[in-house]
N, C-alpha and C positions, 0 to 999 in steps of 0.2 A: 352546622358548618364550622369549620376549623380556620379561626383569624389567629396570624401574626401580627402584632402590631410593633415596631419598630422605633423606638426610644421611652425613657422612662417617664420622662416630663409632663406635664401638666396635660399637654395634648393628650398625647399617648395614654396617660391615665385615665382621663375622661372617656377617651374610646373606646378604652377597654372594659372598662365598666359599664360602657353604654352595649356594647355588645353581650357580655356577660349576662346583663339583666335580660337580655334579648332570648336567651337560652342559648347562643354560642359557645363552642367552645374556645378559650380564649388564652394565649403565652405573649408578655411581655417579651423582645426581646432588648439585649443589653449587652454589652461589651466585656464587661466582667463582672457577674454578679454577684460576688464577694464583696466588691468593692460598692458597688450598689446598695447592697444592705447596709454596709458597714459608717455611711453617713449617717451624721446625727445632728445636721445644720440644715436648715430650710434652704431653699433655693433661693436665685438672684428676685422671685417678684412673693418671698414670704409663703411659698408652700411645702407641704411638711416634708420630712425627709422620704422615699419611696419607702421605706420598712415601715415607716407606720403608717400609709398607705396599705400595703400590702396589706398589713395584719386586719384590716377591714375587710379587705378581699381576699379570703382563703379559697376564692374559687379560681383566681387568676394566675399561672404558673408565671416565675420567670425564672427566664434561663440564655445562653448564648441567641447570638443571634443567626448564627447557623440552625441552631437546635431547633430555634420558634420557627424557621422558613421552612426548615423542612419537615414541619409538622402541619405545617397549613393548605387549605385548599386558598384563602386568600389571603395577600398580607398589606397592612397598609404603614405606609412611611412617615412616624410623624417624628422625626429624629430633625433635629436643626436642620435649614438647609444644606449652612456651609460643610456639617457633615455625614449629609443624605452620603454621596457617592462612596463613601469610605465605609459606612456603616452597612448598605445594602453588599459594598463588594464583601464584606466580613459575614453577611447572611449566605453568599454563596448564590454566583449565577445559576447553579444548578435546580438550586433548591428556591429561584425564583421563575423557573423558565413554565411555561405553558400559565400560569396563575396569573390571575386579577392582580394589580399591582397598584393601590389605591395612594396618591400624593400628596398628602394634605400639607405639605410643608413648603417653607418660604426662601426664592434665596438672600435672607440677609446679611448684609457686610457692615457689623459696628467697628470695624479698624478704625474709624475716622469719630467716634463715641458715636450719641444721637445725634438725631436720628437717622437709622441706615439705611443705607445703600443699598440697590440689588448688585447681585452679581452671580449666575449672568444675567443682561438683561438688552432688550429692546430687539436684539437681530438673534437671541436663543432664550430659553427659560432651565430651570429645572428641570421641570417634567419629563425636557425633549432631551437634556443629559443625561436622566437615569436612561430612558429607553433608547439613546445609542450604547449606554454604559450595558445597557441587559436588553440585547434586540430581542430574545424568547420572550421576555417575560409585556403584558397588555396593559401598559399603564396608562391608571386614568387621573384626568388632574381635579379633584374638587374640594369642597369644604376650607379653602383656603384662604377664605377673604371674611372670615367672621370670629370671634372667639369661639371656643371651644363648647364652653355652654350653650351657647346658640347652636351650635353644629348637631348636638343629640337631642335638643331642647326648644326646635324653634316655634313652639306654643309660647316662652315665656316673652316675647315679644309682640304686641300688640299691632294690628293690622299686616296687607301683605310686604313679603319680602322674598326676597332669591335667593337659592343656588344656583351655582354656576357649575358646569361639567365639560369635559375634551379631552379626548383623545380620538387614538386613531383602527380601533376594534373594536365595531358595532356592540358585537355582543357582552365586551366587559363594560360599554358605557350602559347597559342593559340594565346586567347586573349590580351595576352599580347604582344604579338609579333605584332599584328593587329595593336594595341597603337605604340608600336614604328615605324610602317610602317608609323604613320601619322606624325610624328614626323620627316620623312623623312629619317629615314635609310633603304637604300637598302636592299631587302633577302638578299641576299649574306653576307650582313654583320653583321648580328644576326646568331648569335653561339651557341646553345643550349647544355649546357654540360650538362646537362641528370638532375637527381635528386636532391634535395636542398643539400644532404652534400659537393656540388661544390658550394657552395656559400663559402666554408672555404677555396677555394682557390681563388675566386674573390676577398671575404676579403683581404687577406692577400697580394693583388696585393698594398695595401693600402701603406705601409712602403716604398716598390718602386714608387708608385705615388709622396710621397711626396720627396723624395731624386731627382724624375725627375726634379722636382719644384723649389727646392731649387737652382738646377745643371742649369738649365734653363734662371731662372728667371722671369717663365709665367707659367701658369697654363690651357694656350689654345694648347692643346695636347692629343693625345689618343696613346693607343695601336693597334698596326696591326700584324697580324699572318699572316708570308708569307707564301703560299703557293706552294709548287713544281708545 
């Protein structure tokens, strides 16, 4: 399978290396990748620059983000929220249309510092933005309410715990769900709350993620719904 994964960040990195090891084939996409390489400062939370990332991963291409969409049979978005819509319109609706269109991203608004803010939020999400923004294209909303390690990784976490999934095309929540079985979450533990407008309350799990964080002191943690 041919994944685009859509921002260079921490996210985006993780899953693409998580894919990669999976035997995928797998292109970062990026805005300008000259300018990408050409960092040589860590990011805002201390991770290394993407080129010396990269150079660990000579299995992983990157390239525009036109280039990566339309090379892929799925692509997933893990680009900021605030700029999912600008980022996927530079991937090109074309080269999103008929495809899986996987959402791992948040919409946060730090205009106002810590901690942020959704936007949008309560009567729309993200998710339901991209897919008026790309009606071809089957987006589906998950892996959004936990760090990223846990998202490829969630054996490193002791007893059960959830993913969350929604949208509105059976068959990409399917496949999708196929993805997170390789990624080693148990059925049991993929939750399917029905149609994308539940990605407004995945979102919005976001303000509580970060207060667990804060309250904690670690970010290696998830959510579990007990069950009677």
């Amino acid at each position: 399978m041919r994944y685009a994964v859509i921002g260079t960040g921490i996210v985006g990195r993780t899953l693409a290396a998580k894919l990669a090891s999976l035997g995928h084939r797998v292109a970062v996409g990026t805005r300008d990748v000259e300018q990408t390489l050409a960092r040589t400062e860590p990011d805002g939370y201390g991770n290394p620059p993407y080129a010396l990332w990269a150079a660990e991963h000579p299995e992983i291409e990157l390239t525009g983000f036109a280039e990566a969409a339309a090379g892929a049979d799925t692509v997933v978005n893990a680009s900021l929220g605030s700029a999912s819509i600008g980022a996927l319109t530079a991937a090109g609706a074309e080269n999103l249309a008929g495809k899986v269109l996987i959402d791992v991203a948040n919409p946060l608004d730090f205009s106002n510092g810590m901690p942020p803010t959704l936007d949008p939020v309560n009567t729309d999400s993200l998710a339901e933005s991209i897919q008026r923004a790309f009606p071809a294209a089957r987006v589906v909303k998950t892996l959004n309410t936990m760090n990223c390690s846990v998202m490829v990784e969630p054996g490193r976490l002791a007893g059960p715990h959830e993913v969350f999934l929604c949208g509105d095309d059976e068959a990409a929540k399917k496949e999708t769900a196929e993805l997170l079985a390789a990624f080693g979450w148990p059925a049991g533990s993929v939750v399917d709350l029905g149609d994308l407008t539940a990605a407004r309350g995945t979102e919005q799990l976001l303000p509580l993620w970060i207060r667990v964080w804060g309250a904690l002191g670690t970010w290696d943690f998830n959510f579990h719904v007990q069950r009677a």
